[in-house]
C-alpha positions in Angstrom: -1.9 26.9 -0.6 0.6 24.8 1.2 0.7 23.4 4.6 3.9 23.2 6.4 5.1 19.9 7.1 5.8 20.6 11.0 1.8 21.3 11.0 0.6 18.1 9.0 3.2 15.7 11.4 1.4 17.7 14.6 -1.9 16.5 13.3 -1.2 13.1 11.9 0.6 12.3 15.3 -2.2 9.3 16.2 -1.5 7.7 12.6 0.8 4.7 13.0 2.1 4.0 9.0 2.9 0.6 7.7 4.1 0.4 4.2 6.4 -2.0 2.1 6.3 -4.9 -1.2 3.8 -7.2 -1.7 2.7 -10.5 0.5 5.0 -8.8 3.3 1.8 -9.3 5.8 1.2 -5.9 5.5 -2.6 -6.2 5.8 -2.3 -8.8 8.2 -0.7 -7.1 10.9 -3.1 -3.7 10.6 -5.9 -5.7 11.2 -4.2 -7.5 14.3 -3.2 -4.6 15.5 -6.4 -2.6 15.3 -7.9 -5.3 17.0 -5.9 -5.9 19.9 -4.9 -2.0 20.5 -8.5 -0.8 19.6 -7.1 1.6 16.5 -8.8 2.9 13.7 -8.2 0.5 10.8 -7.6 1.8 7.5 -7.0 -0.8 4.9 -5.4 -0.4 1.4 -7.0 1.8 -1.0 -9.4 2.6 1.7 -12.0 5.3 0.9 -11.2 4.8 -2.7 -14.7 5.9 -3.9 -14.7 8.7 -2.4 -11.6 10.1 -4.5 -12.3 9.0 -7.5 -15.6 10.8 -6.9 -13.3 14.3 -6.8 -10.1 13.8 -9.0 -10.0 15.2 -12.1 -8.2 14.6 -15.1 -6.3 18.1 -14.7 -5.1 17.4 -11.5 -5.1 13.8 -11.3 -4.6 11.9 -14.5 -3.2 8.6 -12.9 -6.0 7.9 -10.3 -8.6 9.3 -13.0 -7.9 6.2 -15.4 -10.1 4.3 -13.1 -12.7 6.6 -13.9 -12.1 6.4 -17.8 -10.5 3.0 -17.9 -12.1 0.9 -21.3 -12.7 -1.8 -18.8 -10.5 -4.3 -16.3 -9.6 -6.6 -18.9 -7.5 -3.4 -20.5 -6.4 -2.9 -16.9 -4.8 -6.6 -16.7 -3.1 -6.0 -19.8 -1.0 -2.6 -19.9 2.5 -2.9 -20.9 4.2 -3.3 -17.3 6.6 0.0 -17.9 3.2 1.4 -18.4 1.7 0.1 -15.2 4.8 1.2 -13.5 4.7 4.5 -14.1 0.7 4.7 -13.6 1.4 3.3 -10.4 4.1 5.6 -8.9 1.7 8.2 -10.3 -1.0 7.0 -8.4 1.0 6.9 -5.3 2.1 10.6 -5.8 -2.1 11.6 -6.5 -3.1 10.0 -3.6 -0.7 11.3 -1.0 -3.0 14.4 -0.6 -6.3 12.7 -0.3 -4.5 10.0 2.2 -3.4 12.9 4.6 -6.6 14.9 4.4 -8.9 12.1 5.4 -6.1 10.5 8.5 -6.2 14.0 9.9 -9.9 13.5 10.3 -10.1 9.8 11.4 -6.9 10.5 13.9 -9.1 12.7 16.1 -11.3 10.5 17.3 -7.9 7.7 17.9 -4.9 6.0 16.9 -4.7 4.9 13.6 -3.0 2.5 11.6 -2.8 2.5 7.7 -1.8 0.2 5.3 -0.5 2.7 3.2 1.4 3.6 -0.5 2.2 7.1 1.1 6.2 7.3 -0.2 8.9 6.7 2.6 10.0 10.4 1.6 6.9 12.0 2.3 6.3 10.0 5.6 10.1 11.4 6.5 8.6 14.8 6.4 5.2 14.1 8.2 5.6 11.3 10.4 8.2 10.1 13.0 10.4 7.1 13.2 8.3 5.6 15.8 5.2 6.0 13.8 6.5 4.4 10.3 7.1 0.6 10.0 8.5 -0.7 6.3 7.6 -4.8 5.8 9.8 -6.3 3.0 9.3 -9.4 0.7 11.6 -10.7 -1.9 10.3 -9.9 -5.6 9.9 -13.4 -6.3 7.5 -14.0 -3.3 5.9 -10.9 -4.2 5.1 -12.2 -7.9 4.4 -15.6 -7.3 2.2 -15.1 -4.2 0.3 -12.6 -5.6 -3.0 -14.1 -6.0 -2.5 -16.6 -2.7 -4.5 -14.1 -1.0 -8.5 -14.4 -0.6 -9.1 -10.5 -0.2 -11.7 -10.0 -3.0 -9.5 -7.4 -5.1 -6.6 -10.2 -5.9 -9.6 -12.7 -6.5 -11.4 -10.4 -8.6 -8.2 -9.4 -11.1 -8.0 -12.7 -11.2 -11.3 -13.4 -12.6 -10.7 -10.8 -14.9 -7.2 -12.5 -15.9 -9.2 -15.9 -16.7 -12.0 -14.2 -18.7 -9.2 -12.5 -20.8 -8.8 -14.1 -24.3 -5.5 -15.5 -23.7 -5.3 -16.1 -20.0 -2.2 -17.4 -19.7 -0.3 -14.7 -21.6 -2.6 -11.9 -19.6 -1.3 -13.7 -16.7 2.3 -13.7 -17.4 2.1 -10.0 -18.6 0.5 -9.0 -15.3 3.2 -10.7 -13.3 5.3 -8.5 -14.9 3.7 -5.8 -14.0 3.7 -6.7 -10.4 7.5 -7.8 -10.7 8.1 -3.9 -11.8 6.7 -1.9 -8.9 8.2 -4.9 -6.4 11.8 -4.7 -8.3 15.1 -5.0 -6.4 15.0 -0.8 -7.4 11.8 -0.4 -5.3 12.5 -3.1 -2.5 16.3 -1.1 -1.9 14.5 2.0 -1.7 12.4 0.9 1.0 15.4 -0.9 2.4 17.6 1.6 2.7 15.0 4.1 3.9 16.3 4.6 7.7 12.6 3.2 8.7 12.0 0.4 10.9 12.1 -2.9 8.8 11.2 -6.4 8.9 11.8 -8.8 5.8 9.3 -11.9 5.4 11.5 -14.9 4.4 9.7 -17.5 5.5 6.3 -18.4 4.5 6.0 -21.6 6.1 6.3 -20.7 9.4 3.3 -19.1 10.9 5.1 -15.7 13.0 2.3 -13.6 13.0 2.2 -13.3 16.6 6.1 -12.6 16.9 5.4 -9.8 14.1 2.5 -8.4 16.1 4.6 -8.2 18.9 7.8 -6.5 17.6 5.5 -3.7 15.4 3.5 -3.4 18.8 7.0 -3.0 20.6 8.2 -0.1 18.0 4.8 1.8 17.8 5.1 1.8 21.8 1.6 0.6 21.9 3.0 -2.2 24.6 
């Protein structure tokens, strides 16, 4: 069965999309938006249990690996063309269980969603004023990777340091970030006709400047 695109963007019209590279403040701003605008908050990888409790390896090899995965330290240490490509596969398997699950948060309010949902696909479900893209340069991406305290950073990196050769694990795994934040990836989003903002500067604190111009382009002021 397949449902139409013009149907999916009727019922996905209180979802608000905000997608993009790593360390772009992504995260940040749903949560300050959600809070100030009373939305529905829906972080990244939300409702992850609940989909690896359905996928199967049939239908959904990529996001099954979590399911058959030896164990994190393996995870940490997959070739990066090998993480790329699981990655962009996960991005595809998800897409399905992402829409599914906003169409029944969105009825009870707006939404916003830290999502990997592909700029092509939102194209075809969402609106302009719905989508916002946030942008960091590769090498912020890489290097400020683990700068974060969200427990899913802080707990690869555990794994990373319990890894037999930490350093090289380390190094390998920035390369894997480095592949699915390359200039290919960050010109995609780029170039995507979306609404963009590009984080430069880390050392100025514009969070509330970046609240306000998302808030602006969502028309939720």
């Amino acid at each position: 069965m397949e449902i139409q695109n013009n149907i999916l963007k009727h019922y996905l019209k209180n979802c608000y999309f905000i997608t993009g590279t790593v360390y772009a403040g992504k995260s940040t701003m749903c949560a300050m938006l959600a809070e100030k605008y009373g939305m529905i908050h829906c972080e990244e990888n939300y409702n992850m249990d609940q989909v690896l409790s359905v996928v199967t390896q049939e239908a959904q090899p990529n996001l099954n690996y979590f399911n058959n995965k030896i164990d994190w330290q393996a995870y940490v240490s997959r070739r990066p063309e090998e993480y790329e490509r699981w990655y962009l596969g996960t991005v595809e398997e998800v897409t399905g269980f992402e829409i599914a699950e906003l169409i029944r948060l969105s009825a009870h309010g707006k939404v916003i969603v830290d999502t990997n949902i592909s700029c092509d696909v939102l194209r075809e479900i969402s609106d302009y004023s719905r989508v916002a893209v946030m942008l960091s340069p590769q090498s912020m991406s890489v290097d400020k990777f683990f700068d974060r305290g969200d427990p899913e950073k802080q707990f690869l990196l555990s794994v990373i340091r319990s890894c037999p050769d930490p350093k090289k694990t380390l190094a390998n795994f920035r390369a894997c970030i480095a592949r699915v934040n390359s200039p290919e990836h960050y010109n995609a989003f780029a170039n995507s006709g979306f609404f963009t903002l590009i984080r430069e500067d880390i050392q100025t604190d514009t969070r509330q400047q970046t609240l306000a111009a998302l808030a602006v382009h969502f028309g939720l002021e």
